[in-house]
PyMOL CGO cylinders between C-alpha atoms (Angstrom):
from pymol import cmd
from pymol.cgo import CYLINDER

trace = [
    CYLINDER, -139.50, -42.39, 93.58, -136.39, -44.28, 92.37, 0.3, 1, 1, 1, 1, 1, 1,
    CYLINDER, -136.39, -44.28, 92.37, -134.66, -41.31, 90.80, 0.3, 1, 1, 1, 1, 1, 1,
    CYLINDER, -134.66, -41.31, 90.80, -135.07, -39.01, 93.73, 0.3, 1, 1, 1, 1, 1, 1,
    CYLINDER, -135.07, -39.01, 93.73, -131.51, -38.46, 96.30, 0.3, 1, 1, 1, 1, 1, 1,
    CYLINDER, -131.51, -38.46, 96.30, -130.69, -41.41, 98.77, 0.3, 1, 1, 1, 1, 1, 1,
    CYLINDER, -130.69, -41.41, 98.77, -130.02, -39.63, 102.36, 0.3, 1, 1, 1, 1, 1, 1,
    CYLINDER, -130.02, -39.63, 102.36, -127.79, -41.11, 104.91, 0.3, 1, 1, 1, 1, 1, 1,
    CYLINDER, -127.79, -41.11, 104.91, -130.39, -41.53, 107.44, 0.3, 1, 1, 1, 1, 1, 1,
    CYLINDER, -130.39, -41.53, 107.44, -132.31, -43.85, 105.54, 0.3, 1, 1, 1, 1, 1, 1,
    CYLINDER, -132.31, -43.85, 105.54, -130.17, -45.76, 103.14, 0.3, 1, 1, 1, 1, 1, 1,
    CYLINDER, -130.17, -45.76, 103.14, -128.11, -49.16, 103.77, 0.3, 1, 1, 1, 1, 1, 1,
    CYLINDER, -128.11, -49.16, 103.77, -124.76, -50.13, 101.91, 0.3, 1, 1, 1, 1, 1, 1,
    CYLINDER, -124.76, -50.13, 101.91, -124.93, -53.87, 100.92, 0.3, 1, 1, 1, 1, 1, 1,
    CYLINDER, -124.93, -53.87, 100.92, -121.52, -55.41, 99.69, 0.3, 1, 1, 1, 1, 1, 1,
    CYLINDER, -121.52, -55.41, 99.69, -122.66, -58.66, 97.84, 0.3, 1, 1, 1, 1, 1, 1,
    CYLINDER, -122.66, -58.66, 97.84, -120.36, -61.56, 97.32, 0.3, 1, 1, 1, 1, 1, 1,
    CYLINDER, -120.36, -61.56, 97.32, -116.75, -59.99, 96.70, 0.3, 1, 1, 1, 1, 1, 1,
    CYLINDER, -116.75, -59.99, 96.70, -115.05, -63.27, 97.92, 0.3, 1, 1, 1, 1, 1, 1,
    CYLINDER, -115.05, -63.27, 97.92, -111.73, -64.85, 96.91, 0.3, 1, 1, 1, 1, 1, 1,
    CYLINDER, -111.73, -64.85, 96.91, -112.09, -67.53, 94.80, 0.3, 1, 1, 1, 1, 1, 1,
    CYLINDER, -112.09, -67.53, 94.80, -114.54, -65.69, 92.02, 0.3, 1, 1, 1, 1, 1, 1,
    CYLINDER, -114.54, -65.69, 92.02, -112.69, -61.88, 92.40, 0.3, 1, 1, 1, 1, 1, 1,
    CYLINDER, -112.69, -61.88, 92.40, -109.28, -63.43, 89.59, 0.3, 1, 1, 1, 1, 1, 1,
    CYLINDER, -109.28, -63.43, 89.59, -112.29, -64.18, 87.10, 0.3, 1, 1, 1, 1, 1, 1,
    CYLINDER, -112.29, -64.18, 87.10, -114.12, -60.68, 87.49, 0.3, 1, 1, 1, 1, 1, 1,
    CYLINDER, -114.12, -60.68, 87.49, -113.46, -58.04, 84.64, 0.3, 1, 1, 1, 1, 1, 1,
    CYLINDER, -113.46, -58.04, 84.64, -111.97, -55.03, 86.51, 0.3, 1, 1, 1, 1, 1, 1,
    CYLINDER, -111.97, -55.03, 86.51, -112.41, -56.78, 89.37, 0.3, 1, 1, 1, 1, 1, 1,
    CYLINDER, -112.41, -56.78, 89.37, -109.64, -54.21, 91.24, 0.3, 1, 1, 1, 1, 1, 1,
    CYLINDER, -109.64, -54.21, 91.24, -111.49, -51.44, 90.44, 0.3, 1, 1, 1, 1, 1, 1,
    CYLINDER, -111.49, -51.44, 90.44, -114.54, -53.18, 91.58, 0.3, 1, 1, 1, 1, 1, 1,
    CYLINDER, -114.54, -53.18, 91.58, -112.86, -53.51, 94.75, 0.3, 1, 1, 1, 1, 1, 1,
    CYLINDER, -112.86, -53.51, 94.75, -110.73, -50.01, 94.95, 0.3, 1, 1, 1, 1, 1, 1,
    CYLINDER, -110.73, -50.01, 94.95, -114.35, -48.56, 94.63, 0.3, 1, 1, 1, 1, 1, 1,
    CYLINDER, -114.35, -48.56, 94.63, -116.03, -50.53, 97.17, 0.3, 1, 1, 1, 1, 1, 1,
    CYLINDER, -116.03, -50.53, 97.17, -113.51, -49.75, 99.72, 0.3, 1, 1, 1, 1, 1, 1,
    CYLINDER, -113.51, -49.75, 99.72, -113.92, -46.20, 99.43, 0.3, 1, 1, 1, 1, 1, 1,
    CYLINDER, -113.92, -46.20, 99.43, -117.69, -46.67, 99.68, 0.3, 1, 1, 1, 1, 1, 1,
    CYLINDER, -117.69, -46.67, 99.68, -116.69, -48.32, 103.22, 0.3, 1, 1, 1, 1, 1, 1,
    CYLINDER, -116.69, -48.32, 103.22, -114.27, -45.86, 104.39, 0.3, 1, 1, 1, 1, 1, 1,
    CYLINDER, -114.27, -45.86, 104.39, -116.78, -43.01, 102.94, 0.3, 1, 1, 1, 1, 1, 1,
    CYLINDER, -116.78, -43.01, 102.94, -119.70, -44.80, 105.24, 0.3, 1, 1, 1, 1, 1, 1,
    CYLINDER, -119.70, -44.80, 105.24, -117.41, -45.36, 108.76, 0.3, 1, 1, 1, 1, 1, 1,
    CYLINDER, -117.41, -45.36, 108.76, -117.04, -41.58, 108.13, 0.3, 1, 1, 1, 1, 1, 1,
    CYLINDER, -117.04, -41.58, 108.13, -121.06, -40.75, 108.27, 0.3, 1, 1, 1, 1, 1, 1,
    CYLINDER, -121.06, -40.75, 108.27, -122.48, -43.69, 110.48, 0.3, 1, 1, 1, 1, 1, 1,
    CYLINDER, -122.48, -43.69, 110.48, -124.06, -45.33, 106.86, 0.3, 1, 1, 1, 1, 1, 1,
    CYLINDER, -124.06, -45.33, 106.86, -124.91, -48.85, 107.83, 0.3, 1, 1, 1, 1, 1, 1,
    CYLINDER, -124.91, -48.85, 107.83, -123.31, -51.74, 106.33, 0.3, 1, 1, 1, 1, 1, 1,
    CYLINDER, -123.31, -51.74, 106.33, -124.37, -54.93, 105.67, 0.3, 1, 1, 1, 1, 1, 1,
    CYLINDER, -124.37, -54.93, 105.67, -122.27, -57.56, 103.53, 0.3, 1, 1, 1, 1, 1, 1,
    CYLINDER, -122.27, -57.56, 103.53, -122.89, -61.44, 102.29, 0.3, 1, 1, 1, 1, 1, 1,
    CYLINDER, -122.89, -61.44, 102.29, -121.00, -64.16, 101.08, 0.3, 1, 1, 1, 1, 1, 1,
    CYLINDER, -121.00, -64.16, 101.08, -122.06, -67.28, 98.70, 0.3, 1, 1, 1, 1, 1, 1,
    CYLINDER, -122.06, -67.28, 98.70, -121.23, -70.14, 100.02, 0.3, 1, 1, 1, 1, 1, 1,
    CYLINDER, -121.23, -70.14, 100.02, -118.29, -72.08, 99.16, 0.3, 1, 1, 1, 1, 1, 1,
    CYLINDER, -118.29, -72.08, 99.16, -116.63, -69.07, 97.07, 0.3, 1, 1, 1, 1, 1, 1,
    CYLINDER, -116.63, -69.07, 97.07, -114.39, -68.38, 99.88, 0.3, 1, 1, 1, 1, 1, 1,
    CYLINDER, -114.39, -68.38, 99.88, -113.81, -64.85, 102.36, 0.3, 1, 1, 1, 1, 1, 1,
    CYLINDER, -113.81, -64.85, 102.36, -114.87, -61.84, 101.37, 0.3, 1, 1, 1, 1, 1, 1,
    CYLINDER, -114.87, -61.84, 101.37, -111.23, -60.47, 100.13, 0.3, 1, 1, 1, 1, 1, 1,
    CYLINDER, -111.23, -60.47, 100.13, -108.86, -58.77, 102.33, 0.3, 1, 1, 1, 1, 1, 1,
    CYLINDER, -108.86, -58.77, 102.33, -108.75, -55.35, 101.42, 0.3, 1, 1, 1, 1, 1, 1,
    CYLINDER, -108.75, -55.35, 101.42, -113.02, -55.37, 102.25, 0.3, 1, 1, 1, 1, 1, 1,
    CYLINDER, -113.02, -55.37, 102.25, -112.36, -57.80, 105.34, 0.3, 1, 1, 1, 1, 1, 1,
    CYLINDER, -112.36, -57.80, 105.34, -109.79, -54.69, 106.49, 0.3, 1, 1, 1, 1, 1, 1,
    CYLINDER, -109.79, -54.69, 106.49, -113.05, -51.93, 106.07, 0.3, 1, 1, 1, 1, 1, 1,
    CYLINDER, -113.05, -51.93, 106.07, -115.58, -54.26, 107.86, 0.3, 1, 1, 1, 1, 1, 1,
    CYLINDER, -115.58, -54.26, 107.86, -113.78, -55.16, 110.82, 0.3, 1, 1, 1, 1, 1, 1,
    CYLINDER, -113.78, -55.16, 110.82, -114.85, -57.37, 113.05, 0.3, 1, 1, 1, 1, 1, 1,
    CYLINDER, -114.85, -57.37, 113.05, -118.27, -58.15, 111.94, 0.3, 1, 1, 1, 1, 1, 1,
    CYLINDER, -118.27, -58.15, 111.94, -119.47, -61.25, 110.21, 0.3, 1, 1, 1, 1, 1, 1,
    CYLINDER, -119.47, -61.25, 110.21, -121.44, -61.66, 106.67, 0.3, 1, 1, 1, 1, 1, 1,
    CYLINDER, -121.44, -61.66, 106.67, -124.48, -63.10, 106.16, 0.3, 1, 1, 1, 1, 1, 1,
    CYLINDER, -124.48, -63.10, 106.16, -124.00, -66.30, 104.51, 0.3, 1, 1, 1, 1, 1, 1,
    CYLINDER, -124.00, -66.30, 104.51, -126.24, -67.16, 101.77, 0.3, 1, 1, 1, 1, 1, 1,
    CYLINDER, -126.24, -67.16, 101.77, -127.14, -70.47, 99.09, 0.3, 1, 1, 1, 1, 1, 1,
    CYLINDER, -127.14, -70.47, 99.09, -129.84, -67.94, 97.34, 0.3, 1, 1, 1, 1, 1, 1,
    CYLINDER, -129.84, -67.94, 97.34, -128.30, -65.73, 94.54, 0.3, 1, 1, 1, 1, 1, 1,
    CYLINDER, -128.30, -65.73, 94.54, -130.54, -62.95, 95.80, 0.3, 1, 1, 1, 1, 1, 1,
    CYLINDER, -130.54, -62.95, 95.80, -129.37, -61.78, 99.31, 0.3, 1, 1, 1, 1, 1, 1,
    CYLINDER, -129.37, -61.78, 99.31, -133.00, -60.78, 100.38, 0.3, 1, 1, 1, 1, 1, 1,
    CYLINDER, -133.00, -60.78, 100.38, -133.52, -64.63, 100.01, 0.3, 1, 1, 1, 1, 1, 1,
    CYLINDER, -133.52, -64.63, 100.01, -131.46, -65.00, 103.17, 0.3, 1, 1, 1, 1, 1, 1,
    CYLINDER, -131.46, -65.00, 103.17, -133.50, -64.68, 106.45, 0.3, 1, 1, 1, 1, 1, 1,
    CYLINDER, -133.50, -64.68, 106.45, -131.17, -63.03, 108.91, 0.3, 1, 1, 1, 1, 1, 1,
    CYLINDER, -131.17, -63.03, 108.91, -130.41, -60.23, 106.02, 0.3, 1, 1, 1, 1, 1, 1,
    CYLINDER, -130.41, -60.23, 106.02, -133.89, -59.76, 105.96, 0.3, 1, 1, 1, 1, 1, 1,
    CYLINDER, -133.89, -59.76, 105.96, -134.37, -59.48, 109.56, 0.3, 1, 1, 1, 1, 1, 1,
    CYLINDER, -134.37, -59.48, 109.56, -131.26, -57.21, 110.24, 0.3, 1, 1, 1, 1, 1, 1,
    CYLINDER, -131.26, -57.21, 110.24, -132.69, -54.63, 107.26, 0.3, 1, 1, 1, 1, 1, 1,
    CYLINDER, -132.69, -54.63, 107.26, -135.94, -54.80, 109.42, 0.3, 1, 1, 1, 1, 1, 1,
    CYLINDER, -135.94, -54.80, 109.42, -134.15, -53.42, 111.95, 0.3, 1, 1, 1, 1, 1, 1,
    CYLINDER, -134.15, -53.42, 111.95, -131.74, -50.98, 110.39, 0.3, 1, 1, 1, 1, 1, 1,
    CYLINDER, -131.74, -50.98, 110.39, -135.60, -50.21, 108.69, 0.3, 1, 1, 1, 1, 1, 1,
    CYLINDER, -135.60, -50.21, 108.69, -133.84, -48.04, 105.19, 0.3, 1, 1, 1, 1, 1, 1,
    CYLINDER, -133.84, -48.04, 105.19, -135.89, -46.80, 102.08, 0.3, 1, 1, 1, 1, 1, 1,
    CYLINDER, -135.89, -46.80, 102.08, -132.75, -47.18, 99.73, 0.3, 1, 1, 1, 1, 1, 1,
    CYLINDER, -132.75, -47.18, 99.73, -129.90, -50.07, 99.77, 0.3, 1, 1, 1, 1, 1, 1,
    CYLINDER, -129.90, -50.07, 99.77, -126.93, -49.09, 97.80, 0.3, 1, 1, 1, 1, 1, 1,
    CYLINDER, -126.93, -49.09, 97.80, -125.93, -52.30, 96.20, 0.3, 1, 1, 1, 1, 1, 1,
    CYLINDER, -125.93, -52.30, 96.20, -122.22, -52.98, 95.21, 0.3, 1, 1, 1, 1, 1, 1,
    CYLINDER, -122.22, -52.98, 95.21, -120.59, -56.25, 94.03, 0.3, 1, 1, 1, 1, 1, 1,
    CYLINDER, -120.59, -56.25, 94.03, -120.40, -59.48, 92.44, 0.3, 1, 1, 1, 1, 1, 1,
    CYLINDER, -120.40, -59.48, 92.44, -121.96, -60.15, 90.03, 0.3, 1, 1, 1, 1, 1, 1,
    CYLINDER, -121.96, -60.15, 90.03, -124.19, -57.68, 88.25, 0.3, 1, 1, 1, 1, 1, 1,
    CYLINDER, -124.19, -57.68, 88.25, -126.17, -60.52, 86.27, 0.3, 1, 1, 1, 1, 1, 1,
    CYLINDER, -126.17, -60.52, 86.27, -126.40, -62.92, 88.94, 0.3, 1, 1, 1, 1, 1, 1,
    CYLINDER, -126.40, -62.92, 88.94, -126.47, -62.08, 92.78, 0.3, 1, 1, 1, 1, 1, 1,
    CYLINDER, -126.47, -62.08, 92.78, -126.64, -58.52, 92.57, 0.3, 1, 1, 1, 1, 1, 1,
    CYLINDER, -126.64, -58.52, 92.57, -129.48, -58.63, 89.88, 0.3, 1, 1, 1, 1, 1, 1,
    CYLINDER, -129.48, -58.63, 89.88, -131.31, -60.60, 91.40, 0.3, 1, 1, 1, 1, 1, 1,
    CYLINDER, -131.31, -60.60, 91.40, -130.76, -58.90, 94.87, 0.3, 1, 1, 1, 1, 1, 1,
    CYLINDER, -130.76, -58.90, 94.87, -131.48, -55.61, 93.18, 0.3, 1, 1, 1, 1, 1, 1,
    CYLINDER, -131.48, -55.61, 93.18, -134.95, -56.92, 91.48, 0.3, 1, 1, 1, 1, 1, 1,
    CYLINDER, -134.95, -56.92, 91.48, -136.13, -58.48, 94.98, 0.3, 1, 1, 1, 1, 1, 1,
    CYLINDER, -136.13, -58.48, 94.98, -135.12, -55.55, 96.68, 0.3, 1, 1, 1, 1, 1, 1,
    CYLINDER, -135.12, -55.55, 96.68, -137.43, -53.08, 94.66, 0.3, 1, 1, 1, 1, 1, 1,
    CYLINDER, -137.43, -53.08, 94.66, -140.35, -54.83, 96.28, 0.3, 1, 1, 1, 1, 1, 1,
    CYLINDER, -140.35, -54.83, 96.28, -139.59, -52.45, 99.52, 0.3, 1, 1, 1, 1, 1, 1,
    CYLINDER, -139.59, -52.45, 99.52, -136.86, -49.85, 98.81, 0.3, 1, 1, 1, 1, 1, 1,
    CYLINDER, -136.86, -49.85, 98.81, -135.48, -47.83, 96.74, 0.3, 1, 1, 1, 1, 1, 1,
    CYLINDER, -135.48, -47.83, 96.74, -132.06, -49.35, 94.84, 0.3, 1, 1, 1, 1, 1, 1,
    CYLINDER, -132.06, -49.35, 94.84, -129.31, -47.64, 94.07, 0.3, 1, 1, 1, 1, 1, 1,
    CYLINDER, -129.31, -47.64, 94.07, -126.33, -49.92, 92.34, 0.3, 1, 1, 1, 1, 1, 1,
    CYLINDER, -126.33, -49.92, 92.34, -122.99, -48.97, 91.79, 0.3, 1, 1, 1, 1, 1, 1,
    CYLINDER, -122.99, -48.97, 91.79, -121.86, -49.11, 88.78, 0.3, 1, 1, 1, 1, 1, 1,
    CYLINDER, -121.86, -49.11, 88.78, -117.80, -48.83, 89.18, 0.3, 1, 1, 1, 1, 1, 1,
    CYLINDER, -117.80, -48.83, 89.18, -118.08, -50.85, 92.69, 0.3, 1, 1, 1, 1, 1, 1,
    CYLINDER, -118.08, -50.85, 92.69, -119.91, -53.68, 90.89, 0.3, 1, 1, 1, 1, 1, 1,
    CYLINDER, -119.91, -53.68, 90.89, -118.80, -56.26, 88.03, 0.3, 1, 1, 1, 1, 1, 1,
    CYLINDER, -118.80, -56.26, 88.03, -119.08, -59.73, 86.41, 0.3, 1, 1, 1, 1, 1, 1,
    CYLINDER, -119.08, -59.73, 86.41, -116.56, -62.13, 84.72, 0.3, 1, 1, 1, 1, 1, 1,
    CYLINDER, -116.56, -62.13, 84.72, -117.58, -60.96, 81.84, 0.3, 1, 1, 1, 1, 1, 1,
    CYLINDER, -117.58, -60.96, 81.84, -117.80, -56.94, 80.32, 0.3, 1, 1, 1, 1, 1, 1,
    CYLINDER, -117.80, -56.94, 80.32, -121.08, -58.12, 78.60, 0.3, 1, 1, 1, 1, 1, 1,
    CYLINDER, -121.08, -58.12, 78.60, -122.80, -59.60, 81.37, 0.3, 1, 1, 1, 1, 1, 1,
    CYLINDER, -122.80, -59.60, 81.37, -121.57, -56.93, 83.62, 0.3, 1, 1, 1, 1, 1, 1,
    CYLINDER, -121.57, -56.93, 83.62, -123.50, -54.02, 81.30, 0.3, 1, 1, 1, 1, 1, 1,
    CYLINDER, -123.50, -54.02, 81.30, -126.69, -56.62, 80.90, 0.3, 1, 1, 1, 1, 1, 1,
    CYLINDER, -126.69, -56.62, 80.90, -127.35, -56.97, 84.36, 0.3, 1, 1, 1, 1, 1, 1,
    CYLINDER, -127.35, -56.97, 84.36, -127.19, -52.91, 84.80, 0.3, 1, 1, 1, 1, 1, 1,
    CYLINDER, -127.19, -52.91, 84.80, -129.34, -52.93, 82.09, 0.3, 1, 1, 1, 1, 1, 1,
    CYLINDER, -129.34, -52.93, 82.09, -132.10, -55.26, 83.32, 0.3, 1, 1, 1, 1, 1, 1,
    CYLINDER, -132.10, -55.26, 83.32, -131.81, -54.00, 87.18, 0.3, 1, 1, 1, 1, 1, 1,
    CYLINDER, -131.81, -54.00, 87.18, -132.37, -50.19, 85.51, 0.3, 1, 1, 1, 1, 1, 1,
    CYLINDER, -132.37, -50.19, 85.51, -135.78, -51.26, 83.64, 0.3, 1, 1, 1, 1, 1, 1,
    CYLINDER, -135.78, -51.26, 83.64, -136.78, -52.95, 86.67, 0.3, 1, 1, 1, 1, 1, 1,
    CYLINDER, -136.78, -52.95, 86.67, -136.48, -49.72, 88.10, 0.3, 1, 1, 1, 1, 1, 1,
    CYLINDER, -136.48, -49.72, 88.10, -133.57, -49.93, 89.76, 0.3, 1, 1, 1, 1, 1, 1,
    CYLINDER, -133.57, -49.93, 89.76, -131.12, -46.73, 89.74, 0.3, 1, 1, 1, 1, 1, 1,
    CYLINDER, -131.12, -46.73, 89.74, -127.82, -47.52, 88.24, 0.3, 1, 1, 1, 1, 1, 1,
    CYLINDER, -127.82, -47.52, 88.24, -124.60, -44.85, 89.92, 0.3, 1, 1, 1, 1, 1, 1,
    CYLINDER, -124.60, -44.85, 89.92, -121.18, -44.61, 90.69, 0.3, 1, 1, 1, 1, 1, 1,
    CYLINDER, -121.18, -44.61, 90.69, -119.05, -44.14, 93.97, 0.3, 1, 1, 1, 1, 1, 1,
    CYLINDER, -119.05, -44.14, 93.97, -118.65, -40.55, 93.55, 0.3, 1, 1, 1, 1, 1, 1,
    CYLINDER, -118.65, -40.55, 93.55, -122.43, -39.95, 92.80, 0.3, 1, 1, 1, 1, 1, 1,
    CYLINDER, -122.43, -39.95, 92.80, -123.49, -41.85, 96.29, 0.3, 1, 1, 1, 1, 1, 1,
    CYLINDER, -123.49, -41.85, 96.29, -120.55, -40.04, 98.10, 0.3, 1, 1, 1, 1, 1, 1,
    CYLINDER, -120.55, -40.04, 98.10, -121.65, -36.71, 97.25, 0.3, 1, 1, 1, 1, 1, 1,
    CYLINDER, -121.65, -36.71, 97.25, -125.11, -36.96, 97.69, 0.3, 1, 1, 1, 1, 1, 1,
    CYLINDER, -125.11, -36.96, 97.69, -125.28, -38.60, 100.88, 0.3, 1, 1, 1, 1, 1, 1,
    CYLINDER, -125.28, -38.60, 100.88, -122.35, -36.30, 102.04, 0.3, 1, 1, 1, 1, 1, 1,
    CYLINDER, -122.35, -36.30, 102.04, -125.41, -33.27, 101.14, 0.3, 1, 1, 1, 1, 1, 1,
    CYLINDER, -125.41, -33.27, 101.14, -122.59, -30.38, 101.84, 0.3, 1, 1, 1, 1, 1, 1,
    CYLINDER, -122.59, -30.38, 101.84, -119.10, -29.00, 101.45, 0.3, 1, 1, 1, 1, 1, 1,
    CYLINDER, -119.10, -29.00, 101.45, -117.43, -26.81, 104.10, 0.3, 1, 1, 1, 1, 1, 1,
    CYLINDER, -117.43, -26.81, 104.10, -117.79, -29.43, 107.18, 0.3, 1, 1, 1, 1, 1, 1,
    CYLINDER, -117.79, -29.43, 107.18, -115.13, -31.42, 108.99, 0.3, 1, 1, 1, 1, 1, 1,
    CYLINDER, -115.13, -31.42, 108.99, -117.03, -34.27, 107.05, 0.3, 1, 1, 1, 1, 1, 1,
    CYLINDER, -117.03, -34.27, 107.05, -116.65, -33.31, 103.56, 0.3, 1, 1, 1, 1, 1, 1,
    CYLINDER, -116.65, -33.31, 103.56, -112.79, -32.41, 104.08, 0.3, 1, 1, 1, 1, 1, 1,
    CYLINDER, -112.79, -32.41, 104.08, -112.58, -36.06, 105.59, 0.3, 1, 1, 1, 1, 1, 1,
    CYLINDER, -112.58, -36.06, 105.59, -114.27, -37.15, 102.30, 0.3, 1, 1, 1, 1, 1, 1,
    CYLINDER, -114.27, -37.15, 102.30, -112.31, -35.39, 99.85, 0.3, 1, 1, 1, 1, 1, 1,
    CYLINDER, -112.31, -35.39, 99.85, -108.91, -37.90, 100.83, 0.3, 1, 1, 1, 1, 1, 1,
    CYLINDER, -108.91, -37.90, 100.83, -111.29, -40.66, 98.81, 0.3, 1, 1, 1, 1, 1, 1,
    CYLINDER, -111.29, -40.66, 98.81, -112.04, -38.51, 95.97, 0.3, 1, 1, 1, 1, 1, 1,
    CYLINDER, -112.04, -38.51, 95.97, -109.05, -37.13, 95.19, 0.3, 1, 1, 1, 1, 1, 1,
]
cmd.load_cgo(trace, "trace")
């Protein structure tokens, strides 16, 4: 089931932790975040749902995110795994996806363990360019263990495409400005 294409009708984006004070310490952190701002443009465009989290006392989400999410509010967490966190759970009740596409900070920590819970009830999909750690090595070991959990490991052109499904619509010319 995991390998099998994420549609936009049932799939959630989940931005996990990007926050000020631990984004100077992330390896590639900019691209991290270049990434994951496409992936928020690219979902205002289709109506994807977006849910995001913060850990507490690591400051804001960073600006250039804030600016994509408008006016909402995060989900504020002490767990490293956002489906630890109540009101998350609750508002993915309601949203009610098979698939979360998981982006963030950091692959070994929050979004591992985020990713491993999540498998329990939907499909994951993490993003592999819109998600890092302060180090390269513990970046590429949390992929590694969230893939043999079962989890499917991406990139932001892979999830843009295949929940775009189609070329040749007002949509996909919209699109192409964040792949070019």
């Amino acid at each position: 089931m995991q390998d099998r294409l994420i549609h936009r009708q049932s799939s959630v984006l989940m931005v996990v932790d990007v926050q000020s004070r631990l984004m100077p310490h992330i390896h590639e952190g900019a691209a991290a975040v270049h990434n994951i701002v496409r992936l928020l443009r690219f979902a205002r465009i289709i109506g994807l749902p977006v849910v995001w989290v913060e850990q507490i006392k690591l400051g804001e989400t960073v600006s250039p995110l804030r600016e994509e999410l408008g006016d909402g509010e995060p989900f504020v967490k002490s767990t490293f795994s956002a489906l630890r966190c109540e009101p998350l759970r609750e508002r993915l009740e309601e949203i009610d996806p098979t698939h979360l596409v998981l982006t963030g900070i950091e692959a070994h920590v929050c979004v591992g363990q985020t990713a491993i819970d999540a498998l329990q009830s939907y499909g994951v999909h993490v993003v592999a360019d819109a998600t890092s750690s302060r180090s390269p090595r513990d970046r590429d070991t949390g992929l590694a263990r969230i893939r043999r959990a079962g989890g499917v490991v991406t990139s932001t052109e892979m999830v843009i495409f295949e929940l775009l499904e189609r070329a040749g619509t007002d949509e996909f010319r919209e699109v192409l400005e964040l792949v070019r």
